[in-house]
C-alpha positions in Angstrom: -54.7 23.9 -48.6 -56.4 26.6 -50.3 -54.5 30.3 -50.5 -57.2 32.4 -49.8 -55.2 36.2 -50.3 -55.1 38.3 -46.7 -56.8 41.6 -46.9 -54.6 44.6 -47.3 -54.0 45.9 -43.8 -51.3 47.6 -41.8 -49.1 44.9 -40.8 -49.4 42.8 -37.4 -48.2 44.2 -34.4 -48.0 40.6 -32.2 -45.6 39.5 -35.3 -43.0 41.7 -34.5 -40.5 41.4 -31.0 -38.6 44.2 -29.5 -35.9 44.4 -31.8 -38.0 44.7 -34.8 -39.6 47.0 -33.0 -37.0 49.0 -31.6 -36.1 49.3 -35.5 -39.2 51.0 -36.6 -39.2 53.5 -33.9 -35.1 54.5 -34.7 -36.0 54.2 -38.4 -39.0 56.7 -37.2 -36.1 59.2 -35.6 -38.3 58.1 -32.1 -35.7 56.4 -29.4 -36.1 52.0 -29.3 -37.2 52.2 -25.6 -40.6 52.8 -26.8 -41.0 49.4 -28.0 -40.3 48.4 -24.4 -43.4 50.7 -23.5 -46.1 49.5 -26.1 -45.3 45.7 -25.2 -45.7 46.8 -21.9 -49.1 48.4 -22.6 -50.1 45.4 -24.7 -49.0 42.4 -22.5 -48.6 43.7 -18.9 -51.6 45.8 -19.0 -53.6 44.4 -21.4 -54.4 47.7 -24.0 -56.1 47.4 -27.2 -55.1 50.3 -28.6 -52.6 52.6 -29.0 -54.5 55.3 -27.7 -54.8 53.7 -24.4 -50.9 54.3 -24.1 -50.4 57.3 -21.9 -47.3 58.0 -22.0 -46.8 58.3 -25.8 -47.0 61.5 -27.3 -50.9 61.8 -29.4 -48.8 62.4 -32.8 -47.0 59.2 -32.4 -50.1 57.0 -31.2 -52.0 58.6 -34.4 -48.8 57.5 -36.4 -48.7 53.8 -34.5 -52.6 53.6 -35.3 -52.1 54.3 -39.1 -48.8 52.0 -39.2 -49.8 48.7 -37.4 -52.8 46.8 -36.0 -52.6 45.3 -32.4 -55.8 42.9 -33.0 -56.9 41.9 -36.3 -59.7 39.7 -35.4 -63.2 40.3 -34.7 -65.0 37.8 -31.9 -68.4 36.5 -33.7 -69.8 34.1 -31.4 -68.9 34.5 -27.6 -69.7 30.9 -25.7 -69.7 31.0 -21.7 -70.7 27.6 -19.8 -72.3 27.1 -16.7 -68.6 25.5 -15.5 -67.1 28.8 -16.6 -65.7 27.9 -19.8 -65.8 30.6 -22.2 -65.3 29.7 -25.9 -64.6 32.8 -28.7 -64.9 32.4 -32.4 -62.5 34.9 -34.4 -62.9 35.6 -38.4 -59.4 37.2 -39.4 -59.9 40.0 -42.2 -59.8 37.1 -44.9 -63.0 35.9 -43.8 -61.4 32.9 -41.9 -62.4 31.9 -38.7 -60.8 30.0 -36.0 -61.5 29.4 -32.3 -59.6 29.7 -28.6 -61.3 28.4 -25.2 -60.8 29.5 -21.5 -60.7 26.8 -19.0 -60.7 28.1 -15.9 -60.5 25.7 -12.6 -59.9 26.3 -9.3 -55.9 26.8 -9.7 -55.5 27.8 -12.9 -56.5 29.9 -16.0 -56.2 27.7 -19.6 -55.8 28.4 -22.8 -56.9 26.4 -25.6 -55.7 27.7 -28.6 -55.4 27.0 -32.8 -52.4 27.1 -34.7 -54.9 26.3 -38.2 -58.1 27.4 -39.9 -59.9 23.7 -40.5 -57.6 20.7 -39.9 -55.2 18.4 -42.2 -55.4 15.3 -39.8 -59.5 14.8 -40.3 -59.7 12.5 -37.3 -62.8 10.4 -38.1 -64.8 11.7 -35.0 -63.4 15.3 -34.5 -65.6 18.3 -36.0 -62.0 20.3 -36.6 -61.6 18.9 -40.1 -64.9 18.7 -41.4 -64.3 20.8 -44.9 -60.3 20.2 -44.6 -57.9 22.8 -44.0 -58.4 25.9 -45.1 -54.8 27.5 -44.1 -52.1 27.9 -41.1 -52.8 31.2 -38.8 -49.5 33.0 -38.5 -47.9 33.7 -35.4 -49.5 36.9 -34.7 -52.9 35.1 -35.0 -51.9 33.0 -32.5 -50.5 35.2 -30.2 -53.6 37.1 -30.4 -55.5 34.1 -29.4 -53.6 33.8 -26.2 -54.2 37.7 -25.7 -58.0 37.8 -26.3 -57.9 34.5 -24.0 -55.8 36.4 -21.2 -58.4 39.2 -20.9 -61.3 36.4 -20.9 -59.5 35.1 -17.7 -58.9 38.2 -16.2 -63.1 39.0 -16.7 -63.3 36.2 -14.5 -60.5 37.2 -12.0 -58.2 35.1 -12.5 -54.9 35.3 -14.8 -53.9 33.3 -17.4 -51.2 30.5 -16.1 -51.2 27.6 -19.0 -51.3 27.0 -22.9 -52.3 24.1 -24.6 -52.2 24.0 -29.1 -55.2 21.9 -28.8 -57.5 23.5 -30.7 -58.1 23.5 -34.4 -55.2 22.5 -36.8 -52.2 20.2 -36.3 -49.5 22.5 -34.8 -46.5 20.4 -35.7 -47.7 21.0 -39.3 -47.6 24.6 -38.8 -43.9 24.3 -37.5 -42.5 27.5 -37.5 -45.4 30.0 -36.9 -46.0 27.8 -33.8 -42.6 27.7 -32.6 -41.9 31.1 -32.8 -45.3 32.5 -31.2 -44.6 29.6 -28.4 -41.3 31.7 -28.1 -43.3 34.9 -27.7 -46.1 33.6 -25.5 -42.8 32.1 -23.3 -41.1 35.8 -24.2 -40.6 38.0 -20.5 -41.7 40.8 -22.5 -44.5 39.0 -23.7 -47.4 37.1 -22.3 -44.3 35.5 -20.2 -46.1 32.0 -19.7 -43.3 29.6 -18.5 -41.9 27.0 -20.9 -43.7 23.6 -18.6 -46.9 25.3 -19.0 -47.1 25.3 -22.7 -48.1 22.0 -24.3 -48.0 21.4 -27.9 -50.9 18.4 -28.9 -50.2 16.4 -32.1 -51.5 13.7 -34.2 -48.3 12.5 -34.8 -45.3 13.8 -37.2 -41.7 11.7 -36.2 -40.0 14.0 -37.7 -41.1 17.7 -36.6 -41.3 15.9 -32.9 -37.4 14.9 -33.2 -37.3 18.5 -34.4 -39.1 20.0 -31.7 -37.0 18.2 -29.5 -34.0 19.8 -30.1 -35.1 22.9 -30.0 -34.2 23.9 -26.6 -37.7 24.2 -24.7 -39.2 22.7 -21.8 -42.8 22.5 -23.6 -45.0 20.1 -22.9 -46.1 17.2 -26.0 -48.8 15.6 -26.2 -49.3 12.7 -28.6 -52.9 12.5 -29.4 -53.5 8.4 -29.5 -56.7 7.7 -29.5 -55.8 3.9 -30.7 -53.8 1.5 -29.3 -53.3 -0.7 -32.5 -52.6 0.5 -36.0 -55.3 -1.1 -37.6 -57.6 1.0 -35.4 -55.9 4.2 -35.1 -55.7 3.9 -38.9 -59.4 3.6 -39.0 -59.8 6.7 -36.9 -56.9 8.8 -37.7 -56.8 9.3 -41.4 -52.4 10.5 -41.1 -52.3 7.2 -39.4 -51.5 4.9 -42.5 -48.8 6.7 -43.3 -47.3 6.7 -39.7 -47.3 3.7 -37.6 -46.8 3.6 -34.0 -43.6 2.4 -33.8 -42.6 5.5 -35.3 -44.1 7.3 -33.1 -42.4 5.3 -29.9 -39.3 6.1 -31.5 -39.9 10.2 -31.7 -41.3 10.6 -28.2 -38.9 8.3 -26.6 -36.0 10.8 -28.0 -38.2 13.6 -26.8 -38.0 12.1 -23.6 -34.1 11.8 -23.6 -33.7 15.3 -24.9 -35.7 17.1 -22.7 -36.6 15.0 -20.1 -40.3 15.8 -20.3 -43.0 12.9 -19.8 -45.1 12.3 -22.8 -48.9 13.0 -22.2 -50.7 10.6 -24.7 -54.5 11.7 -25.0 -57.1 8.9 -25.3 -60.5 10.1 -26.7 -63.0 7.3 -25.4 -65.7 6.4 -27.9 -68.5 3.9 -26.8 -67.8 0.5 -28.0 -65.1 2.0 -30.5 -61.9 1.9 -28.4 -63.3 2.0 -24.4 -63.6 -2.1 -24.3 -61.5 -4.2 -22.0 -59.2 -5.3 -24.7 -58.1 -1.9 -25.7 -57.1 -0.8 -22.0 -54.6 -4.2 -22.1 -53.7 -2.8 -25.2 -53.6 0.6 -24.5 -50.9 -0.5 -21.6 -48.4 -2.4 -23.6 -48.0 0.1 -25.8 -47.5 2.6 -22.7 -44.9 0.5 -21.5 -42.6 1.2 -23.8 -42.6 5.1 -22.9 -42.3 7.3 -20.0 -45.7 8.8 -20.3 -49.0 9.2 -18.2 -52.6 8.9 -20.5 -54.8 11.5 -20.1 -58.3 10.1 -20.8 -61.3 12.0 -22.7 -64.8 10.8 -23.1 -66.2 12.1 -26.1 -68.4 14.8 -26.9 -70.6 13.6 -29.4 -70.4 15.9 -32.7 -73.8 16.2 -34.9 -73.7 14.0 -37.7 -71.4 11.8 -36.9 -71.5 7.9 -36.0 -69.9 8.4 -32.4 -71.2 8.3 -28.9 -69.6 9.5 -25.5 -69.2 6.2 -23.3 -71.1 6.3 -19.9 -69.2 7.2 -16.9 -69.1 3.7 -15.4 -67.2 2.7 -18.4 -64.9 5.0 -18.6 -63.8 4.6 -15.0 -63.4 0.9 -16.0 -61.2 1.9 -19.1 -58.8 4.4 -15.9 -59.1 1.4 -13.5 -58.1 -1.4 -16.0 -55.0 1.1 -16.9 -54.0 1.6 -13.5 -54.0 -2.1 -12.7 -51.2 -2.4 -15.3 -49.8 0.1 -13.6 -50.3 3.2 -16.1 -50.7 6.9 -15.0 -53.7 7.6 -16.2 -56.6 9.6 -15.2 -59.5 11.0 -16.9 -60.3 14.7 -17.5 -63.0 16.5 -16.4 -65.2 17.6 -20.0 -65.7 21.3 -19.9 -68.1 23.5 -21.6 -70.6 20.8 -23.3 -73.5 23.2 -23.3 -71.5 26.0 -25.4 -70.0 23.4 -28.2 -66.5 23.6 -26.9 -65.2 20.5 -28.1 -62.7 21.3 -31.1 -64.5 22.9 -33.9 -67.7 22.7 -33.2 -68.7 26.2 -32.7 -67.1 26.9 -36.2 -69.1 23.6 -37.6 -72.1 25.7 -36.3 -71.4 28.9 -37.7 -70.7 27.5 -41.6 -73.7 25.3 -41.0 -75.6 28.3 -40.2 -74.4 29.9 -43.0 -75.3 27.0 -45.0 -71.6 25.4 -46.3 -69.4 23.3 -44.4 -66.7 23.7 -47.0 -65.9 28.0 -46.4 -63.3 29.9 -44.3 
């Protein structure tokens, strides 16, 4: 992971909670209710600026202005589908750049968010960690994410209901940026986004998932598959020869008993790679040995790479051969394939276009 130095700016605002807060202003000689009132102007009603807030004095917004930055990313590329999907880019001030996705449907309002820059886990057919990882985004980063998402939603009048880590990076490798901003984005005084409509997606890490486990939340986890045999998940998934599935039984099954959450495991179908007969009866044992439903994907092809999205009569094989097992599985609708919002495309685009796959 490279450790490219963040620009010198006024610190983060969307780091800091109420009581760090409330400490600035008394440290300021201003009373620690205010904080209350600029989280409310940030999260309830959605300001970008301090000098949107009203009912501070114009003294102490200029002061607020000069002392702390609410957003520090700019949006670069703006993607909106003909489904409704709309899919930002963000470079941070170090030149970085990460993406977020709406996904709106008829009852709710998602947000697809990253916890990296790039991607450790370099899954085979995923464009997320083409050039490798560049670095983890902190938890303001991600928080602002989930605030430049919310204000997408509410464009398209609706509010933001759900938050999936499925964009780019490996959350559980990011541990405690991401379980602190899922504690923010959960926060009442912050985005307030209830506990069972957060889900974290990971390749795979036993031992940050029997950490997660105990950590008190009812988050969703998502184990991202995509094999139902070592020898092809380790063919795929790069991480996967150093962590077998049995392993990873073990972790979500004491997920399972500690929170009593069902495990989602997501199944990326690629044609004639993992979508064949044999792979569903495989794909079934291993579900058997978990309380978890499979939430089926059918590719979207990346440029440049060896793999093809199966056609749709296959794929409702691959659900029907599941569910003859007796598996809970279904598959999920693709959203946004004519604005690259698969994982990491749109940045794939952007360092292509500025001619490196290998930059921030």
């Amino acid at each position: 992971m490279s450790s490219l130095p963040l620009q010198s700016t006024p610190p983060h605002l969307l780091e800091m909670d109420p009581p760090a807060l409330s400490a600035w202003f008394t440290q300021h000689e201003e009373p620690s209710f205010r904080a209350k009132q600029v989280f409310q102007w940030i999260y309830e009603r959605g300001a970008t600026s301090f000098e949107e807030m009203t009912n501070l004095s114009k003294p102490l917004r200029e002061r607020l202005g000069q002392s702390f930055r609410i957003y520090k990313s700019e949006i670069i590329r703006r993607g909106v589908s003909s489904d409704g999907t709309v899919k930002l880019l963000l470079r941070w001030p170090d030149g970085a750049t990460s993406e977020c996705v709406m996904i709106p449907t008829e009852t709710r309002r998602t947000a697809c968010i990253s916890s990296q820059v790039g991607c450790p886990a370099q899954c085979r057919f995923c464009a997320s960690g083409i050039g490798g990882l560049v670095r983890n985004l902190t938890t303001g980063e991600i928080v602002e994410q989930v605030l430049r998402i919310s204000a997408e939603a509410t464009l398209a009048g609706g509010q933001l209901s759900n938050v999936v880590f499925m964009g780019l990076g490996e959350p559980l490798a990011n541990y405690d940026a991401v379980l602190r901003a899922v504690r923010m984005i959960n926060a009442p005084w912050g985005p307030n986004i209830g506990a069972r409509k957060i889900t974290i997606s990971t390749v795979g890490l036993p031992r940050m998932i029997h950490r997660l486990a105990g950590e008190g939340l009812q988050i969703n986890l998502a184990l991202s598959l995509h094999a139902p045999s070592d020898a092809l998940r380790q063919e795929l998934i790069p991480w996967a020869e150093r962590i077998g599935l049995e392993q990873l039984v073990d972790a979500c099954r004491h997920y399972f008993e500690k929170t009593g959450r069902e495990i989602t495991l997501e199944y990326i179908l690629l044609h004639n790679v993992n979508d064949r007969p044999q792979h569903a009866s495989q794909l079934a044992s291993f579900c058997r040995q978990l309380r978890c439903n499979v939430n089926l994907i059918r590719y979207n092809p990346v440029e440049g790479l060896p793999y093809e999205r199966p056609a749709s009569e296959a794929a409702h094989g691959f659900v029907e051969a599941l569910r003859r097992h007796g598996v809970n599985a279904h598959i999920r609708t693709s959203r946004g394939l004519d604005i690259d919002a698969a994982c990491g495309q749109l940045r794939r685009k952007e360092l292509a276009e500025a001619g490196t796959n290998s930059v921030p």
